[in-house]
N, C-alpha and C positions, 0 to 999 in steps of 0.2 A: 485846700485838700492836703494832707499827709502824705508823707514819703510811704507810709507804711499802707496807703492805701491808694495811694494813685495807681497803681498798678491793677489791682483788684476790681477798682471802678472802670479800667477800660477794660476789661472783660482779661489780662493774662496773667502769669504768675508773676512778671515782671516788667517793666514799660520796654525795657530794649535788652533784647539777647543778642551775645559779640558773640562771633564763631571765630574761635583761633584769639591768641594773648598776645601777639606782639606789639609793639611800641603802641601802633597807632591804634592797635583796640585798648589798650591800656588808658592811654592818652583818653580816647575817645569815652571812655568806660567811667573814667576818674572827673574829668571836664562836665558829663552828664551827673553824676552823681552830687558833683558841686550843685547841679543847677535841679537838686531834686526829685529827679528820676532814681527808681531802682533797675540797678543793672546787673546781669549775670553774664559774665563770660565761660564759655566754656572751650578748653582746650584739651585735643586730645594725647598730647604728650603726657608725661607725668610730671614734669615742669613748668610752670608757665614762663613766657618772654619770648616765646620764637627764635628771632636768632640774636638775641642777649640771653645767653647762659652761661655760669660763671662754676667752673667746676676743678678740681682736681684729678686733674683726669692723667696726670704722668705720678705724679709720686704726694705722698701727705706731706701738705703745709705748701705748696706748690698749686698759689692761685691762679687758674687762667682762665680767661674771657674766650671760652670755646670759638663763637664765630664774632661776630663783631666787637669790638673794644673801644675804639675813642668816639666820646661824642661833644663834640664842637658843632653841628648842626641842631641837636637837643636843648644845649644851654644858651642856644641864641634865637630857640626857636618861640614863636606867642607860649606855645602849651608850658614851657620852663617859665617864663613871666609870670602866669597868670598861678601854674600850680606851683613856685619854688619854693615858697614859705613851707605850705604844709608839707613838702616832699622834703627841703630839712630838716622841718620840726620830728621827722619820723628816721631820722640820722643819714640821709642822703648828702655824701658832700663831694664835691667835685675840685681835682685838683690838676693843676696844671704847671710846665716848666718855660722857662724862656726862650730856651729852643725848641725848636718845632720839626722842622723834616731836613733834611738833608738827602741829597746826590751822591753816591759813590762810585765812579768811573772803573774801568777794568783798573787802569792805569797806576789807581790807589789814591790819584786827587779827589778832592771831595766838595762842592758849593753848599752854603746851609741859608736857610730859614729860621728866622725868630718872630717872636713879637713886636718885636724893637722897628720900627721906622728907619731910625738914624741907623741902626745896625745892616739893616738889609741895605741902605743904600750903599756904606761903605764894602758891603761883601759883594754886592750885584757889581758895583765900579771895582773892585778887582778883578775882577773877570773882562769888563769891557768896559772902558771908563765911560762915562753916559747912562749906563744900562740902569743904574741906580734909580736918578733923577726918570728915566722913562719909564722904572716899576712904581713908584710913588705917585708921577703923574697918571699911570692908566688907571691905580687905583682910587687915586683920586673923583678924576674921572665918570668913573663906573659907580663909583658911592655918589656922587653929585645927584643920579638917577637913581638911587639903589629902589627911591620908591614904588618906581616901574619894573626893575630888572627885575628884585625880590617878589614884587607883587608874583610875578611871571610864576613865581616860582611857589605863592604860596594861598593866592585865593584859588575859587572855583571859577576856573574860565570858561567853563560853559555853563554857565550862568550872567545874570545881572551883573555880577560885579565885573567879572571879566569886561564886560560891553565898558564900565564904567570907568578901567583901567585904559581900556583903549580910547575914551575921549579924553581922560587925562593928559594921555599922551599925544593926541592930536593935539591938545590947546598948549600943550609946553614947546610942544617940537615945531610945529606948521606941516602942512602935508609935505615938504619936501627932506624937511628934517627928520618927519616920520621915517620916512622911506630911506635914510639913511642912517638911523639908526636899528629898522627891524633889519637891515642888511648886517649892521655888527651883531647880528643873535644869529648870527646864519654861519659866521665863516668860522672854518675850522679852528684848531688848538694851535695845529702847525703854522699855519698863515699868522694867526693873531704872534706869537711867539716871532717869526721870523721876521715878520713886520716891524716888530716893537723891541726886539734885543740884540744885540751884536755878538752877544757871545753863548758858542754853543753849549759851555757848561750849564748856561743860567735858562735855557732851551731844558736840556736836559733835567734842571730840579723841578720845574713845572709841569713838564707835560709827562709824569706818571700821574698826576692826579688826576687826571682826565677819564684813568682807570678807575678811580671811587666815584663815579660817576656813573659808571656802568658803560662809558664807549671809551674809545682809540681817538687819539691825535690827530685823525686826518676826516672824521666824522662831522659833518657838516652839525652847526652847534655846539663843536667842544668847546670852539674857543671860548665861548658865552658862557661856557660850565667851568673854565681853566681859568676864566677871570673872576668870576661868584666864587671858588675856592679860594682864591689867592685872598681874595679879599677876607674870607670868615680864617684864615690860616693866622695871619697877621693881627686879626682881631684878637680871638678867643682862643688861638693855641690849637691844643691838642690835648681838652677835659680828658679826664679818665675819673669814675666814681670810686672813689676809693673803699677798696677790698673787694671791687668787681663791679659790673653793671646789673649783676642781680638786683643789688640795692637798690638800683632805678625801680626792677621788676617790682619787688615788695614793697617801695614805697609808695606807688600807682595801685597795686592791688588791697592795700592799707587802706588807701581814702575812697575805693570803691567800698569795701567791707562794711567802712566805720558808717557809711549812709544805709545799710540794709541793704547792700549789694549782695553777690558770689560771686567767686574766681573758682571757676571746679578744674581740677585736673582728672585725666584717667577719661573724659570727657567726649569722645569722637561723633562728628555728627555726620548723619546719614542724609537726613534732607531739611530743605525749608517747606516748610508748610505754607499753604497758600489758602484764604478761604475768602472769595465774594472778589477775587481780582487784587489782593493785599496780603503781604507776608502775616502770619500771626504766629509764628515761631517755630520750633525744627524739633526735628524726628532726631535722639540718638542711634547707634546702631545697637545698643540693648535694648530699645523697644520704648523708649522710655520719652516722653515732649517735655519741651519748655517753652511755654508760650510767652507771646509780648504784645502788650498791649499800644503799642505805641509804633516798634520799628524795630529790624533786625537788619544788621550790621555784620558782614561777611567778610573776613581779612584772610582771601583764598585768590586764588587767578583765575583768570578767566574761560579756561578750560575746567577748574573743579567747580568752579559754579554753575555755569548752563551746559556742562556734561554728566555733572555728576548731582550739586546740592537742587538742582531745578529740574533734573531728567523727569519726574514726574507734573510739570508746570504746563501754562499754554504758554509757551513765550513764543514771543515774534519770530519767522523764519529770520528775517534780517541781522536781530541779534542772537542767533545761535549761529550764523552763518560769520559775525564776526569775534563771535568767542570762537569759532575754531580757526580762522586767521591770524590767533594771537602768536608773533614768535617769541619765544627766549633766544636766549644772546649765548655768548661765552660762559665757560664754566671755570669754577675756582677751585682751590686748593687747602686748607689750611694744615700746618706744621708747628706743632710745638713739641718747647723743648724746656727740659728743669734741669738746670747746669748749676755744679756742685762751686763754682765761682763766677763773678760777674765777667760777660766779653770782656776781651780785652781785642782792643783794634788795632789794626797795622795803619799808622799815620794820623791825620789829624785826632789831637785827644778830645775834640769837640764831639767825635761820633761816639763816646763813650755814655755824653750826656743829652741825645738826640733820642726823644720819644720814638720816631720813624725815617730810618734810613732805607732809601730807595736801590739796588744796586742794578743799573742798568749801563748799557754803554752812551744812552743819553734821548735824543729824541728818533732817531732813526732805528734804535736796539727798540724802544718800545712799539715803533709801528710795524719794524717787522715781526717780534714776537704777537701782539692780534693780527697780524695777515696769516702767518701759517696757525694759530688755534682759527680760523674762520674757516681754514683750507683743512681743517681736521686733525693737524699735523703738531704735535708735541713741540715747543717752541725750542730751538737751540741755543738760546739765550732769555731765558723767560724776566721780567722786570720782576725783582725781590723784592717784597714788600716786608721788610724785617724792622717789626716793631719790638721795644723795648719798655713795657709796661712800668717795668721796676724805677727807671730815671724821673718817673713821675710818683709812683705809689710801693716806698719800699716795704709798706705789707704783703705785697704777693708773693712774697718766699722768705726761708727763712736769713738770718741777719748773713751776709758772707756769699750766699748763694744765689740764683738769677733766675731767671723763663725767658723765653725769647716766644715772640707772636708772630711766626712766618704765614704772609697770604701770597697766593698767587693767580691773580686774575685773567692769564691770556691761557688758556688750556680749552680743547673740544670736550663737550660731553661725551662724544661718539669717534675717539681716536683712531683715526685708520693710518698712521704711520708717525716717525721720529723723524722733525728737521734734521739732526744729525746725525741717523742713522746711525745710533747706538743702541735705541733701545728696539727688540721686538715688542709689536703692537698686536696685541688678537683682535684684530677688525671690530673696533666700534664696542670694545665692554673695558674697563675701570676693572680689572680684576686685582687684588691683595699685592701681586708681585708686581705689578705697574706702578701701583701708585707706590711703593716703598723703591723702586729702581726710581723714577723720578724724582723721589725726594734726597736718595744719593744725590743724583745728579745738584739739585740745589743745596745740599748740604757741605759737597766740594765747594761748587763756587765762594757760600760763605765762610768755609775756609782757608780760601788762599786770604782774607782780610780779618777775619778773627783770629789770631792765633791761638788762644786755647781753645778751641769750639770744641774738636772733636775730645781732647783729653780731659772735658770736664762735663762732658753730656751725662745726665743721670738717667735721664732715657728720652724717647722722641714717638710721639705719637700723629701719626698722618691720618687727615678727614681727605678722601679722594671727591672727585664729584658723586661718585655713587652713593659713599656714606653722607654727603651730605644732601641727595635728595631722600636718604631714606631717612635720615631726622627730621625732614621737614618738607613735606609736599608741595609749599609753595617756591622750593630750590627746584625745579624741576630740570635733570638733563646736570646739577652741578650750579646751575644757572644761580648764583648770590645774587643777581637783586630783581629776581622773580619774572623777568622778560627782558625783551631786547628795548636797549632805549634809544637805537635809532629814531631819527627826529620825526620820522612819520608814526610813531607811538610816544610821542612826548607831549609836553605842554597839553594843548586844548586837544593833542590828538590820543594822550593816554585814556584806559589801556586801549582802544580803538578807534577810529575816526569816526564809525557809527554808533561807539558805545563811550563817547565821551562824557566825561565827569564821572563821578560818585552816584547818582540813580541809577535804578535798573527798570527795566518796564515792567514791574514785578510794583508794585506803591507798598510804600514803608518798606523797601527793601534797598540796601544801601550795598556795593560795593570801596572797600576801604584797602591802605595797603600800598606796597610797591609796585604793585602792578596797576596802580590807579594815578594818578596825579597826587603832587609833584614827584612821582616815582619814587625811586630807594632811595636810602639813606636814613638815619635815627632821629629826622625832624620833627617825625610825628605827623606830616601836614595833615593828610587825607582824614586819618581822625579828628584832629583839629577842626577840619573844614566841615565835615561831616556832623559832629556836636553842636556847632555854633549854630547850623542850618535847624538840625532838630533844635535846639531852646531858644531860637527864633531871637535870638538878640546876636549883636555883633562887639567887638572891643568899642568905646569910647572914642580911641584913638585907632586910625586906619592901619590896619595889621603888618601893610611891607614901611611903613613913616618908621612903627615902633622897633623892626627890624633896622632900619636904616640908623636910625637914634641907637641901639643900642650894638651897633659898629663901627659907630664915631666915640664909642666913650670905652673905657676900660672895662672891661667882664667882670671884675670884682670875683675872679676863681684862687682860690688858696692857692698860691705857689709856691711850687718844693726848690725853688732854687734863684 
């Protein structure tokens, strides 16, 4: 059968319609189309990538990666293995620096991160002499299993495999070992951190990551998310595609195209269609279908789908009852800025050349800044997530000049007042003067340690949570990584305990995304996962072996330094 007619012969216009283009319909879009499926994604942005968009959004020649930016989870994930060839051959390239993240204290001391082994032990032991030798060994450690840990993180656990993940792990461990090591996927960031280093700076460079994770420090499982980071940190850096992550976008929707695919923008879809108890493809809201002859593929949350894309379906009370139990989490910020000369930093000149500097006061500033955004409350010390795109890819501005990529992840969607009661708050709305007085407030603090910040600003443009649920619905509330990722929505339990994995009781209809398993972040998984199930074949090699293999050996990423 033909690409140009399989579709045709199971009765649609196309074997599988994606709703929404990010990573992982991309991913899943591009992976199908390898395997001879015609695919159409349809998104209703006038962009495609969800939240990879790369725009000029302060000044001309001034590139920046609107919401997300680094992907070190992408270029280590199966979908970059299997699709990297043709994704370079179509000029996608990935580049990365030796430094990786760094800490910066009120104080102006600073602990950093590289790729280097031998480097991080000598930096971790200034701080606490030991602490080295006890980062090396838990990493070690944790990659010994990464077969398991990764798996956790990258098949479908509710499914086969998963069952087949947990005998593995019976027969390596014994049930007592089991039982002591599902205990290390349990205990906090803090715990694992206090446990394991003496010193509170080297506390402090780890446990902001726990925020790219979507939880807080003291969230039962960060620790298990603070060590899988640490570990992909030290592997693979801090990728950036060079000239923006669009590139990823276009070269994903290139290799759907070149098979008889579409990628539509302008695209908004209304509903799924259901005929005989089986998706067969969705209603736009101009009136207009796209049928699939095979299976339809949903990258939305779990309220836009059994509220909105299925409101006309039979579906199960049970699962409408736990698509409306789904929570989001905390809500973000982002801040850019096009400065007419690169930072320049007050103290170590290492931060000048640090992809992502953290500024927090260490591990206690970042659990109390998520306890007051949990308590609704404006953080008085928010954890600064100030990326510096240019130390890796000095195309994003022009020769002389800089951007800085400010996020800030402990913020309420629904602000009912200010930790430090400076700012007024109009109960529970993100209005225009909110979000610009909170971004003073952040833009002081990065000035008492940039010195020219303010005298070379070209201009500054603020995404609040509002703006960012109204670019993209599956932000919902502000909410960047689509729902809450407390541990009872995680793993086998995302997005729901009763709506576990990627089906839906809907046949041929697939939920995909950050709101599914293995939750956010630019892995890709859920597409991934979702693909290999539809073309009914799996890798040669067992998926979390070839993750573990390929962070025991070097990434092989251009480095700029």
């Amino acid at each position: 059968m033909t690409r140009a007619t399989s579709a045709a012969s199971r009765g649609g216009d196309y074997d599988a319609v994606i709703v929404g283009s990010g990573v992982n319909s991309l991913v899943a879009g591009a992976l199908l189309a390898q395997g001879g499926w015609r695919v159409c994604v349809l998104e209703r942005n006038p962009e495609l990538g969800g939240a990879i968009r790369t725009d000029e959004i302060t000044e001309p020649g001034f590139t920046h990666d609107v919401y997300s930016c680094w992907h070190p989870l992408f270029v280590l994930s199966d979908a970059y293995a299997q699709l990297g060839d043709e994704l370079r051959s179509r000029g996608l390239q990935y580049l990365t620096a030796e430094l990786v993240t760094a800490t910066l204290y009120p104080d102006g001391e600073a602990a950093f991160l590289s790729r280097s082994s031998e480097a991080n032990t000598l930096e971790f032991d200034h701080h606490a002499p030991g602490d080295g030798h006890a980062f090396q060994r838990d990493l070690e450690d944790f990659q010994r299993n990464g077969d398991i840990s990764f798996g956790l993180l990258s098949k479908e656990l509710a499914a086969p495999a998963g069952g087949a993940l947990a005998l593995r792990a019976l027969r390596r461990f014994g049930r007592r070992g089991l039982i002591q090591y599902s205990g290390q996927l349990l205990i906090s960031s803090r715990s694992w951190l206090q446990t394991t280093f003496a010193s509170p700076r080297v506390w402090g460079l780890l446990a902001p990551w726990v925020l790219h994770t979507g939880v807080g420090p003291d969230a039962g499982g960060s620790g298990f998310m603070n060590r899988a980071i640490a570990s992909v940190l030290q592997t693979a850096g801090l990728p950036v595609a060079r000239g923006g992550g669009s590139h990823l976008v276009n070269a994903l929707a290139a290799i759907i195209n070149a098979q008889g695919g579409n990628c539509r923008t302008g695209a908004e879809v209304e509903r799924v269609l259901v005929s005989g108890g089986r998706a067969s493809g969705v209603r736009l809201v101009d009136g207009h279908t796209v049928t699939a002859g095979r299976a339809v593929l949903c990258n939305v949350t779990p309220p836009q789908l059994y509220d909105h894309l299925l409101a006309d379906c039979a579906v199960p009370p049970a699962a409408l009852a736990e698509g409306h139990r789904y929570r989001f989490g905390r809500a973000g910020m982002q801040i850019h800025y096009a400065l007419s000369s690169p930072p320049r930093w007050d103290g170590d000149d290492r931060l000048s050349r640090t992809p992502v500097v953290h500024l927090t006061p260490g591990l206690d500033g970042v659990s109390r800044a998520v306890n007051e955004a949990d308590r609704g409350l404006l953080p008085h010390t928010a954890t600064i997530v100030c990326g510096q795109p240019g130390t890796v890819d000095a195309s994003r501005a022009p020769a002389g000049s800089s951007i800085l990529w400010i996020q800030l992840q402990e913020l309420p969607s629904h602000p009912i007042g200010d930790a430090a009661g400076e700012i007024a708050v109009e109960r529970g709305t993100w209005t225009e003067s909110l979000r610009e007085r909170y971004a003073d407030r952040i833009q002081s603090r990065l000035a008492r340690h940039i010195t020219n910040l303010e005298s070379s600003i070209l201009r500054r443009v603020t995404l609040s949570p509002a703006d960012l649920e109204a670019a993209n619905p599956n932000l919902r509330g502000g909410d960047i990584y689509s729902g809450s990722c407390d541990l009872d929505q995680s793993l086998l339990w995302r997005p729901r305990p009763g709506l576990a994995g990627h089906r839906t009781p809907i046949r041929g209809l697939y939920q995909i995304g950050a709101s599914t398993h293995p939750g956010p972040g630019l892995g890709a998984g859920s597409g991934a996962i979702v693909a290999r199930h539809l073309l009914g074949r799996w890798p040669a090699q067992d998926l979390s072996d070839a993750i573990r293999n390929r962070l025991a050996r070097p990434s092989g990423l251009g480095a700029t330094r």
